[in-house]
C-alpha positions as CSV (number, residue, x, y, z in Angstrom):
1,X,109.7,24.3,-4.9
2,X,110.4,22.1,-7.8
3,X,108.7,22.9,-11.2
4,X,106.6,19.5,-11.1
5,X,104.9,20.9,-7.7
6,X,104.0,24.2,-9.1
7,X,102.8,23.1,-12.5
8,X,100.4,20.7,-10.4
9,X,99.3,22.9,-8.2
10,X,98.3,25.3,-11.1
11,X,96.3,22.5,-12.9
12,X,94.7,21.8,-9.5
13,X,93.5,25.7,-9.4
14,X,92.7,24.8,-13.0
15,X,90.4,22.2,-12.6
16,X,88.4,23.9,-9.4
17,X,87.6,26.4,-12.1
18,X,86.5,24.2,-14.4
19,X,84.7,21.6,-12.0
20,X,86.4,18.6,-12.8
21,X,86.9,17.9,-9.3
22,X,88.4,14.5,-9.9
23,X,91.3,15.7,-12.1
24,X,92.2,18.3,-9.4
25,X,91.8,15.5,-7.0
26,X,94.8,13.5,-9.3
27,X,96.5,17.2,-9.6
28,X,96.7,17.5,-5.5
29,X,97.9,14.0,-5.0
30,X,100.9,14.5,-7.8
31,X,101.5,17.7,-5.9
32,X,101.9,16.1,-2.7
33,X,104.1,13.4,-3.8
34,X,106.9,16.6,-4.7
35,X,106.6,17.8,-0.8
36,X,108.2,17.2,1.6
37,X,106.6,18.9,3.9
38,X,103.4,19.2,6.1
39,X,100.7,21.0,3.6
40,X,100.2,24.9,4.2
41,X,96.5,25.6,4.7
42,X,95.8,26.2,1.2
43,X,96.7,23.4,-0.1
44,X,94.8,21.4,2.8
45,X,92.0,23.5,1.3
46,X,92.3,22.7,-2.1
47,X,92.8,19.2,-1.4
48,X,89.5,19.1,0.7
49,X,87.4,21.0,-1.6
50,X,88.7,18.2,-4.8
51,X,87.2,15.3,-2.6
52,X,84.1,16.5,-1.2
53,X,82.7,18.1,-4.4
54,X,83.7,15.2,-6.6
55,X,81.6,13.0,-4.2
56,X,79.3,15.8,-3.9
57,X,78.5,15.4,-7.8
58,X,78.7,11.6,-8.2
59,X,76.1,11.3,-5.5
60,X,73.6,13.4,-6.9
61,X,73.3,11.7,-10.1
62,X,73.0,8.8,-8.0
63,X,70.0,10.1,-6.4
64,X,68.7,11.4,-9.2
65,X,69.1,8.0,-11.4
66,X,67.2,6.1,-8.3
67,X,64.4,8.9,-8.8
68,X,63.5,7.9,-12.0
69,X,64.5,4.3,-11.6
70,X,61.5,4.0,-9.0
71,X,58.9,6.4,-11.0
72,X,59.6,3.8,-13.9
73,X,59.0,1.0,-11.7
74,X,55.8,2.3,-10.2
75,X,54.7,1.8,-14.1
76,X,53.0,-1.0,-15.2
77,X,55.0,-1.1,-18.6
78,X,57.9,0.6,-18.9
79,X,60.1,1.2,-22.3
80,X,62.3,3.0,-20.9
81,X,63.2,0.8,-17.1
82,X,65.9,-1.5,-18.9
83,X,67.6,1.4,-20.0
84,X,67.8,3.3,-16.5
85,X,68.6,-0.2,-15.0
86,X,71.8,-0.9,-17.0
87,X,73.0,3.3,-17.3
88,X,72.7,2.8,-13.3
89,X,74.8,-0.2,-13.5
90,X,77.5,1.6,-15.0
């Protein structure tokens, strides 16, 4: 194995440790790109687990920006609406 593949699968490991799921995500696919082979089962694994959790977390602040989006809307006057709004936008 060449030193690029280890090094990224390392900082992949790295990165599940430290929940930054999208940066193991970038890790994995660097890692890949140094194969030439099928991946093992760990590396499926690893691969698997960088993808659904960073999904996993982006959707829950979703839902939890839309919760406060509609308890401000069901406000008459809101201060704080146009703010949610436009953080939502981003």
């Amino acid at each position: 194995m060449s030193t690029k593949y280890e090094k990224n699968f390392y900082l992949a490991s790295l990165a599940e440790g430290s929940d930054k799921y999208i940066e193991m995500a970038i890790f994995l696919e660097n890692m890949i790109k140094q194969k030439d082979k099928d991946l093992n089962s760990e590396e499926r694994d690893l691969l698997s687990t960088a993808y659904k959790k960073s999904v996993f977390y982006k959707r829950n602040a979703l839902i939890t920006i839309t919760a406060y989006e509609a308890r401000e809307k069901k406000k008459e006057n809101s201060n704080v609406l146009p703010y949610i709004t436009q953080y939502n936008s981003y």
